[in-house]
C-alpha positions, 0 to 999 in steps of 0.5 A: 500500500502507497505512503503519503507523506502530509507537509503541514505548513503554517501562517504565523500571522494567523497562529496564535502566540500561545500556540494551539489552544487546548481545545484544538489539541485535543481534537486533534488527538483525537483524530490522531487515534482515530487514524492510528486505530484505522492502521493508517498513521505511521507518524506524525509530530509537530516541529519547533519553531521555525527560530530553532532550525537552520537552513542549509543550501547548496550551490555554486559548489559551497554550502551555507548554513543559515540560523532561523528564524527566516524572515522572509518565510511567510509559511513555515513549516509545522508537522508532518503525517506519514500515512499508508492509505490505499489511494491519494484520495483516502490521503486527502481525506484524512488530510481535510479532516485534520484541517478542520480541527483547526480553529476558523482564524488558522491558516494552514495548508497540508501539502500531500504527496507520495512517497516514491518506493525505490 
C-alpha cells in the first residue's frame, strides 16, 4: 500500500502566540487515534519553531548554513503525517479532516504527496 507523506505548513500571522489552544489539541488527538486505530498513521509530530532550525543550501559548489528564524518565510513549516492509505484520495481525506480541527482564524495548508518506493 502507497505512503503519503502530509507537509503541514503554517501562517504565523494567523497562529496564535500561545500556540494551539487546548481545545484544538485535543481534537486533534483525537483524530490522531482515530487514524492510528484505522492502521493508517505511521507518524506524525509537530516541529519547533521555525527560530530553532537552520537552513542549509547548496550551490555554486559551497554550502551555507543559515540560523532561523527566516524572515522572509511567510509559511513555515509545522508537522508532518506519514500515512499508508490505499489511494491519494483516502490521503486527502484524512488530510481535510485534520484541517478542520483547526480553529476558523488558522491558516494552514497540508501539502500531500507520495512517497516514491525505490
Amino acid at each position: 500500500m502507497p505512503r503519503y507523506l502530509s507537509i503541514v505548513r503554517v501562517d504565523e500571522s494567523t497562529a496564535p502566540a500561545e500556540g494551539p489552544s487546548p481545545e484544538l489539541m485535543e481534537r486533534m488527538g483525537a483524530l490522531i487515534e482515530e487514524i492510528t486505530k484505522a492502521g493508517v498513521m505511521l507518524d506524525t509530530a509537530g516541529l519547533t519553531p521555525h527560530g530553532q532550525g537552520r537552513r542549509v543550501r547548496w550551490e555554486g559548489g559551497d554550502i551555507t548554513v543559515t540560523d532561523g528564524p527566516f524572515t522572509e518565510s511567510k509559511e513555515v513549516i509545522g508537522g508532518y503525517a506519514l500515512m499508508q492509505c490505499k489511494d491519494m484520495e483516502e490521503a486527502l481525506e484524512w488530510t481535510k479532516r485534520f484541517l478542520k480541527t483547526h480553529e476558523e482564524y488558522w491558516t494552514v495548508t497540508c501539502e500531500v504527496r507520495e512517497i516514491a518506493e525505490a
